[in-house]
C-alpha positions as CSV (number, residue, x, y, z in Angstrom):
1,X,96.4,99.8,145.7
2,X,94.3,102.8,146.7
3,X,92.9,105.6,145.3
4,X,95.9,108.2,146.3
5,X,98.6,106.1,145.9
6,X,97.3,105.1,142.5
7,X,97.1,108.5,141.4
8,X,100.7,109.3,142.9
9,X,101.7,106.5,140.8
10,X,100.3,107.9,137.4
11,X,102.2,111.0,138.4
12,X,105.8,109.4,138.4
13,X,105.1,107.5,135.6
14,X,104.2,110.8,133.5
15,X,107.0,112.8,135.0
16,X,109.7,109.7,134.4
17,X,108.3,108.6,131.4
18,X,106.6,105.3,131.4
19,X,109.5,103.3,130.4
20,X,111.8,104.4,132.5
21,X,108.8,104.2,135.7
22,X,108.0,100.5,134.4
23,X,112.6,99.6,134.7
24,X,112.5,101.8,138.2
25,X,110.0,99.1,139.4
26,X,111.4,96.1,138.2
27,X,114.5,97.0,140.0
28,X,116.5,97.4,136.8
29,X,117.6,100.7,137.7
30,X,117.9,102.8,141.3
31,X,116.5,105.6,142.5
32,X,120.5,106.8,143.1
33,X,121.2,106.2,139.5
34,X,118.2,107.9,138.0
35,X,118.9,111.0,140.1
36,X,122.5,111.2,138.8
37,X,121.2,110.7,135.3
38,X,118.2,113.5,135.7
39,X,121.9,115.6,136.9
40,X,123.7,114.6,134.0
41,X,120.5,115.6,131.4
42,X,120.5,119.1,132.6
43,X,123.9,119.9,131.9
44,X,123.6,118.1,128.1
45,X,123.3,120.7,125.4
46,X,121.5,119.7,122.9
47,X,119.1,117.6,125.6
48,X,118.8,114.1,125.2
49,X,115.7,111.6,126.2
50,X,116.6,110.3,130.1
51,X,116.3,107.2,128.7
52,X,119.1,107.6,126.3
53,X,121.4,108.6,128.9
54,X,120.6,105.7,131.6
55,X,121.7,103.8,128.3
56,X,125.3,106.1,128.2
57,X,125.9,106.0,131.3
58,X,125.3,101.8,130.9
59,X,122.9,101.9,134.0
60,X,120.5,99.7,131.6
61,X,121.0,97.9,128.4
62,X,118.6,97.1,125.3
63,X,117.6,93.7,127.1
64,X,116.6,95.3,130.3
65,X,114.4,98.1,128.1
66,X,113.0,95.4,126.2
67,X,112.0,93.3,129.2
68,X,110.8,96.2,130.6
69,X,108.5,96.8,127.9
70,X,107.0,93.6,127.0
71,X,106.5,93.4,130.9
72,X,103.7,96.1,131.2
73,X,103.0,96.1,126.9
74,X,99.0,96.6,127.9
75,X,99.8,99.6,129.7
76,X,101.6,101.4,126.6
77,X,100.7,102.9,123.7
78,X,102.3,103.6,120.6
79,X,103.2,107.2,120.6
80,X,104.4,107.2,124.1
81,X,106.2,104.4,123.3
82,X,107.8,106.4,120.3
83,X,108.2,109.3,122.2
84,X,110.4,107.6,125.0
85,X,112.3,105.3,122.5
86,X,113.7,108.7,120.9
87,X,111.8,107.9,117.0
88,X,109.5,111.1,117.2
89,X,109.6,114.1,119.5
90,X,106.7,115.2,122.4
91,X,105.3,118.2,119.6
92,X,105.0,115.8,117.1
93,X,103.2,113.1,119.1
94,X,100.9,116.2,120.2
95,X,100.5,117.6,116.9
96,X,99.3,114.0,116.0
97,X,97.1,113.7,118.7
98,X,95.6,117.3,117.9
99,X,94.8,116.2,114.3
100,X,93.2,112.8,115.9
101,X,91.4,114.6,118.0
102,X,89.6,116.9,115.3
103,X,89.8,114.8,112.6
104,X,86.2,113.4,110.9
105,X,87.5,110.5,110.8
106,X,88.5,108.7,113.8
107,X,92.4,107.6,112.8
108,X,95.1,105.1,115.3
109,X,97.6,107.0,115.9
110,X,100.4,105.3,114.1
111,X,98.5,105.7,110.9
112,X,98.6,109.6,111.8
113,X,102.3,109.8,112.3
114,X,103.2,107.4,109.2
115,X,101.2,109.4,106.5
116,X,103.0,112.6,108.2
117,X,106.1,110.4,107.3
118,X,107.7,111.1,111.0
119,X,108.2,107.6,111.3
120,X,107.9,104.7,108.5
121,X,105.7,101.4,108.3
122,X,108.8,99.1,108.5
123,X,110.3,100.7,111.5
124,X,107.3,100.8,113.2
125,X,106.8,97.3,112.8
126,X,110.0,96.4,113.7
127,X,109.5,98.3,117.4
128,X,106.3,96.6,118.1
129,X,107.9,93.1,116.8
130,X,110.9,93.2,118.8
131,X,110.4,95.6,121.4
132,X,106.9,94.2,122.6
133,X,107.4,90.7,121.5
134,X,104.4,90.6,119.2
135,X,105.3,87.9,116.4
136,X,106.0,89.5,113.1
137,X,103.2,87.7,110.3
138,X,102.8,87.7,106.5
139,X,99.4,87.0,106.2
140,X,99.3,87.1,102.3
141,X,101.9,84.1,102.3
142,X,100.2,82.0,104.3
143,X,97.4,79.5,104.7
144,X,94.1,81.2,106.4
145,X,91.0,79.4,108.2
146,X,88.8,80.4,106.1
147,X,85.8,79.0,109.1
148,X,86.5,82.4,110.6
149,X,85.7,84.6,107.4
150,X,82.2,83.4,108.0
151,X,81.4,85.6,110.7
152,X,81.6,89.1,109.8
153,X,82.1,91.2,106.2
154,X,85.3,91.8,105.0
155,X,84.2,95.3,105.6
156,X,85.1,95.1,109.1
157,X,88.5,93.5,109.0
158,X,89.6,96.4,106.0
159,X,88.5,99.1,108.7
160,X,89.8,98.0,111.2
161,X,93.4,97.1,109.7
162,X,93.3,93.4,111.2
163,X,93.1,89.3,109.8
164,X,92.2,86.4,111.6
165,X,94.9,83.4,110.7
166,X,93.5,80.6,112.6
167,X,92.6,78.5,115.7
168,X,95.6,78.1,118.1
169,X,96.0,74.5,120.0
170,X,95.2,76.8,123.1
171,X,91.8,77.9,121.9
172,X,92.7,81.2,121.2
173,X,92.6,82.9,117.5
174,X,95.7,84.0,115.7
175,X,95.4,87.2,114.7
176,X,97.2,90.0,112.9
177,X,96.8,93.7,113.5
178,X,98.8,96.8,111.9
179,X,98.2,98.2,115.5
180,X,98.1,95.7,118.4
181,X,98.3,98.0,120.9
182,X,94.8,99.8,119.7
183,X,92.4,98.4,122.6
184,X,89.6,99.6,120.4
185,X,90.6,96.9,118.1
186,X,91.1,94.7,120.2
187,X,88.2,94.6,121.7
188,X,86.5,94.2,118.2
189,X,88.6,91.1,117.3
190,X,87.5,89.4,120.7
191,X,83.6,90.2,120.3
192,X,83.6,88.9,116.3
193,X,85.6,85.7,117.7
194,X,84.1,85.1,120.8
195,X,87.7,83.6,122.3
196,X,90.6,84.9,123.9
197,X,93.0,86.9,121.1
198,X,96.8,86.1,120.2
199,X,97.7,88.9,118.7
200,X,101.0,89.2,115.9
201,X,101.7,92.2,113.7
202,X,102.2,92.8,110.3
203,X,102.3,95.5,107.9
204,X,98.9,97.1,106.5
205,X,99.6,96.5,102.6
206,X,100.1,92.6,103.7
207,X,96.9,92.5,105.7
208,X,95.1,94.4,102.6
209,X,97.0,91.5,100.1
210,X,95.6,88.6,102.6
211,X,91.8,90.4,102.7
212,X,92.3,90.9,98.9
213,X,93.4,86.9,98.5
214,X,90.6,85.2,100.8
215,X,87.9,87.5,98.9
216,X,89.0,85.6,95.3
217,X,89.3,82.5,96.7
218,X,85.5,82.6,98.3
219,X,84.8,84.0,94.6
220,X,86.2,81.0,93.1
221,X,84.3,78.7,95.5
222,X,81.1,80.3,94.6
223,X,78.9,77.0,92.7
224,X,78.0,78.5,89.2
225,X,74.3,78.9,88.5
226,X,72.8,75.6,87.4
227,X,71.0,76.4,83.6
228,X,67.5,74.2,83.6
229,X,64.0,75.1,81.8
230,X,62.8,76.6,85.0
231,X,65.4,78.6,86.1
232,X,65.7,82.2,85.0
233,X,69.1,81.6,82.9
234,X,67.4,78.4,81.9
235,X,64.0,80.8,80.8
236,X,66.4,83.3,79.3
237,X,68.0,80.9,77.0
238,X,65.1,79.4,75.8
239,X,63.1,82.4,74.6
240,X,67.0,83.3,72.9
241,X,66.4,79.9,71.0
């Protein structure tokens, strides 16, 4: 593709709405239907999202939206996703983007709009799970390598809202983010790993539970100090004596 007709691309895909762009491609819906939808959207008082009336007017169904979706999921992000879905409107995803902007404090997104309460936790995790196909995970339930704690502080995984679960058959490391769609992330997860990244989702509170659980456990494993006469407990105890 070249340079004009890659830009003319990112044009329609701003002006449809990414979604919608990404099911006018697959061939899921026509250009003749989308016109007569864009018709039937002017004359709708209050307006309603263009992807909500293709859905009326049963030019596409939930399957074809979904497919759609996972389809081109590394080309999306989470607000325009929730923009386009109909769960927050275009000011708030701009006021959220605003406060990322200037905040001190370099916040995803989703994190933004939750603690603004425009959207919750749970329903956001059910859009990513089902919508984007990303497997839903429990991490504080389940059995973690703990090999691949060794690597980096805990620190990092607590910043960055993430968990490593373990070593697929295919090489690549299980892991589960509170934002998979945040390249930054991502990209993090691949360079502390050095493999190729499955990634899952699961709610920040369980990530924070599993962090918190693997912490104790290294605790537990920790080999107490061994009291002898030349050791410093060993030294302490006998000037006690």
């Amino acid at each position: 593709m070249n340079t004009a007709s890659g830009q003319k691309s990112d044009q329609t895909s701003e002006k449809l709405g990414k979604i919608i762009f990404y099911l006018l491609k697959q061939g899921s819906v026509s250009k003749e239907q989308l016109n007569y939808a864009k018709r039937i959207q002017k004359k709708l008082h209050p307006p309603k999202p263009l992807l909500d009336v293709l859905r009326e007017l049963e030019y596409v169904d939930e399957d074809k939206v979904t497919q759609a979706i996972k389809a081109n999921r590394s080309n999306l992000k989470v607000g325009t996703l929730l923009v386009e879905l109909g769960h927050i409107s275009r000011e708030d995803l701009e006021d959220a983007l605003r406060e990322q902007y200037e905040g001190k404090h370099q916040k995803k997104i989703g994190d933004i709009l939750i603690e603004k309460r425009l959207i919750d936790e749970k329903s956001m995790v059910e859009l990513l799970s089902l919508k984007m196909g990303f497997p839903f995970l429990e991490p504080e339930f389940m059995d973690l390598d703990q090999n691949l704690f060794q690597t980096v502080s805990y620190k990092s995984f607590m910043q960055g809202k993430f968990i490593p679960i373990k070593v697929q058959e295919d090489g690549k490391v299980l892991v589960a983010f509170s934002d998979p769609l945040h390249q930054p992330t991502i990209e993090t997860a691949k360079k502390i790993f050095k493999r190729e990244i499955e990634a899952a989702i699961s709610k920040s509170d369980s990530i924070d539970f599993a962090i918190q659980k693997m912490l104790r456990e290294q605790n537990k494993e920790r080999k107490p100090l061994t009291v002898d006469d030349e050791s410093i407990v060993g030294i302490v105890n006998s000037i006690i004596i």
